[in-house]
N, C-alpha and C positions, 0 to 999 in steps of 0.2 A: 289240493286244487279242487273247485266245486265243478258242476257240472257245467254250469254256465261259463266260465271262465276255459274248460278245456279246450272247446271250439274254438276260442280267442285264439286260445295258445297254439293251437294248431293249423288257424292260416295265419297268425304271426311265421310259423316259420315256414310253411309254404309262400308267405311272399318275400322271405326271407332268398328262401333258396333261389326262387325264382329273378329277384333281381342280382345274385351271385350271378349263376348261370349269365345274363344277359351282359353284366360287366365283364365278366370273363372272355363272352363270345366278342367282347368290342375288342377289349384287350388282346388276345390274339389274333384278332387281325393283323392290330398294328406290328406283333412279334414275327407274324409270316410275313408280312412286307419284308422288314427289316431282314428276314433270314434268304428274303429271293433277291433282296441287295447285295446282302453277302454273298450269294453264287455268284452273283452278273460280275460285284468285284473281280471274286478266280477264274471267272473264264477270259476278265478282260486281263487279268495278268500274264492268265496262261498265253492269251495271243500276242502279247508286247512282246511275251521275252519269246517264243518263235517265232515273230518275224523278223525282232531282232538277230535270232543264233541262225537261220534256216529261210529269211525272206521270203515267208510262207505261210498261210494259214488253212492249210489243208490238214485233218486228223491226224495223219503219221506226224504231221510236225508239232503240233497241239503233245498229241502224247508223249513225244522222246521230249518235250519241255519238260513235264511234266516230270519225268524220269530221273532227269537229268539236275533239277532245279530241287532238294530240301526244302528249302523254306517254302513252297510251292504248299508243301504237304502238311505244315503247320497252317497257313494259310486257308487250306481246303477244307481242315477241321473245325474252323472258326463261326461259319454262318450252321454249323449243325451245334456247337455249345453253344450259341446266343440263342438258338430257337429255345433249345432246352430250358435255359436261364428265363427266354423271354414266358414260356411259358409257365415256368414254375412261378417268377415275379408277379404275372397278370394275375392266376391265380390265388396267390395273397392278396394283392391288390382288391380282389372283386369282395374276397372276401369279407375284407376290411370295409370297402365302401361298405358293401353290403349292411354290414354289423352298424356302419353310424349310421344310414339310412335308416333301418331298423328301431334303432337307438332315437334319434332326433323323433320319426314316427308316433314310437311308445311315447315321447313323452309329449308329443302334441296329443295324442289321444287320451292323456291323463287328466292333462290342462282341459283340453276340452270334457273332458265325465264332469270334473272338476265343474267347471262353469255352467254345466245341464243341473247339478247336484245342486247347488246355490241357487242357480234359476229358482229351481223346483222349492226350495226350501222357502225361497223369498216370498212365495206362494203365500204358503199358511207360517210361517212363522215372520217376528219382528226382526227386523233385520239385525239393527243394534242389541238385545240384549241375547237374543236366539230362540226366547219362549215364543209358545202359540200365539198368532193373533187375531181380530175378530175375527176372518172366517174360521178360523181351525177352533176357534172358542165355540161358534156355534156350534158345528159339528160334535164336539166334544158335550158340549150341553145339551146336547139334542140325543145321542146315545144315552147321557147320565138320565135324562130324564126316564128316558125305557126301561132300563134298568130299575129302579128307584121306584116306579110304575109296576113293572114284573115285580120285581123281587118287595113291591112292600116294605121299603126303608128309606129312611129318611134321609135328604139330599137339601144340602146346604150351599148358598152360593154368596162368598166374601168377596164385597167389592172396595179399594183400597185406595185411596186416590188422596191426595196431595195439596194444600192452599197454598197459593202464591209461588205455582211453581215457574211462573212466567217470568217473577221478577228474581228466584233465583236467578235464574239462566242469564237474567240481564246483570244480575250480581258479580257471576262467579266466568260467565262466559258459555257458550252453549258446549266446548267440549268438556268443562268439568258437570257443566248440570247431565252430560249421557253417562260421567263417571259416576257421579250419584244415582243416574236410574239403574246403571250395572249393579252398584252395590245393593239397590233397593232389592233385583232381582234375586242377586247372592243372598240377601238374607232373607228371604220369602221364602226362598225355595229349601232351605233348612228346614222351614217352620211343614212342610208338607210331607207326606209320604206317599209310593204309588196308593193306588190309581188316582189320589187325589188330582189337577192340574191347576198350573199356578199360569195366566196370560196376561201381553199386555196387548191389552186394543188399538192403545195411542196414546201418546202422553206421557201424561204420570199415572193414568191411571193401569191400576192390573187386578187382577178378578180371580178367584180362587173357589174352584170346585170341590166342596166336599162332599166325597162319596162314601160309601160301606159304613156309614154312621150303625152304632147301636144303638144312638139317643142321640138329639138334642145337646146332651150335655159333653158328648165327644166335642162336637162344633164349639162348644164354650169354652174350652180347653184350647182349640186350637187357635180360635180367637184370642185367645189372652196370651199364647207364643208370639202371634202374628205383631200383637200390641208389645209385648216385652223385646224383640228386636228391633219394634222400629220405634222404641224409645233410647234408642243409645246417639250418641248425637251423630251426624254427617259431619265428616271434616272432607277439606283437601288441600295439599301441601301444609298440612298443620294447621288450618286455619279451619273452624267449627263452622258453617254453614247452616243457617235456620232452618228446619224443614218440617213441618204440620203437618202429620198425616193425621186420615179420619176415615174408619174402617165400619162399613155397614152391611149388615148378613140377614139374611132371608132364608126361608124353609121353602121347599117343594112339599106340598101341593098349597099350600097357605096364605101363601103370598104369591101365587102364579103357576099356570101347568102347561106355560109352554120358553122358551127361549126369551121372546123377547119382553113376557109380562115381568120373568124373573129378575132379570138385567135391570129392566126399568125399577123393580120395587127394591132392589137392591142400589142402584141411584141414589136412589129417594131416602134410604136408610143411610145411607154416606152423606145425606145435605143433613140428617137430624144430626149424625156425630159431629159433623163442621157447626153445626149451629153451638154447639156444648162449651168452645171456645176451650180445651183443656189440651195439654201437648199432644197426645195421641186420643182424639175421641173413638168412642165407639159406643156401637146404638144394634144391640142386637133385639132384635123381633121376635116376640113368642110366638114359636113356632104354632101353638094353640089357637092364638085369637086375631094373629096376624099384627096388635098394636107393637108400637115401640116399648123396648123396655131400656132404660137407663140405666148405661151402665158402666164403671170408667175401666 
């Protein structure tokens, strides 16, 4: 148990206790009513049956009934073993509520972490596949930048986006076109390793940071992963689905030294790969001179 969680656990069971106790205190009520019934009964037996034997209900006659009458005295015993019972029963009783109150409680309190948890995530991440999206992008490229900046290493940003993803969806339906962007997701995210991060802003499109580069030519490495999985075709229910993708990558500082220059020259490097017309284009940029270089 952490330390955060022990507090939890600790007024879970002081209000645990606390609503026993209070079922309890209801519940015996009801059991001492029931046990001042049971007296009122024996004393109203005890006066039947002397006024019946003695046509009297003064003490001496009250007691020789008493005396005189057995079954009087199983009778007399009765309202002190239902307290007993009744007590012992409320008891379990309180307990029990208690435990599903307890119970029902924890689990509205789960449901709701739950729903705060998802809130919070729906924040920065895409709802549908779970990766970062544009704000948690920025953020992330805006550290990568400082970094890359400090430490003196080059910082690569792959942007990856899709022709005619529109008429997919009109193709195939929009819930198989989010089963293609799942899969787009699943096999992108193969193609990366931490701290790298793979987002999607909207769309089809999704944007891949690369960071801790030793060169230039790690990023041409990883770009030719990114291109070799998403040349395998999309199917769904068996049936092969067209899908174009056209992947364009930029360097830090060369083509941009801030978030939204990069994004934008990385764009513009995804409009040169679409232009190439070829299954998977791509148009990576020398990190050097910042022109396009051609490359499939």
């Amino acid at each position: 148990m952490t330390t955060a969680e022990a507090p939890h656990k600790g007024n879970s069971f002081q209000a645990f206790r606390q609503n026993a106790r209070l079922l309890k205190r209801r519940a015996s009520k009801h059991a001492w009513i029931g046990m001042a019934i049971g007296v009122g009964a024996v004393l109203m037996a005890t006066a039947l049956l002397a006024y019946l034997d003695q046509g009297t209900l003064y003490p001496p006659a009250l007691l020789k009934a008493q005396q005189d009458n057995p079954s009087l005295w199983f009778l007399d015993a009765m309202p002190f073993v239902f307290a007993f019972w009744g007590q012992y029963v409320s008891a379990l009783m309180a307990f029990e509520a208690g435990a599903m109150v307890m119970d029902h409680t924890s689990q509205l309190q789960a449901k709701n972490e739950a729903l705060e948890r998802e809130v919070r995530s729906s924040v920065t991440n895409d709802v549908l596949t779970g990766l970062p999206n544009w704000l948690l992008l920025l953020d992330r490229l805006d550290q990568a930048i400082r970094n890359a900046r400090y430490e003196d290493t080059p910082l690569a940003v792959v942007r990856v986006g899709f022709e005619g993803f529109k008429e997919t969806n009109d193709m195939v339906g929009y819930y198989n076109g989010d089963r293609i962007l799942k899969e787009i997701a699943h096999r992108l995210e193969r193609t990366i390793d931490d701290p790298d991060t793979l987002a999607r802003p909207g769309g089809a499109d999704f944007v891949i940071l690369l960071t801790k580069l030793q060169s230039p030519a790690e990023a041409n490495e990883a770009v030719a992963r990114i291109r070799d999985t998403l040349e395998a075709p999309f199917t769904v229910d068996g049936v092969q689905v067209p899908v174009h993708p056209h992947i364009g990558t930029v360097y830090y500082p060369h083509h941009g030294d801030n978030e939204d220059s990069l994004l934008q020259s990385a764009y513009q490097a995804m409009m040169e790969a679409r232009k190439k017309g070829e299954p998977v284009g791509v148009s990576l940029r020398d990190p050097a001179v910042g022109q396009a270089a051609q490359t499939g």
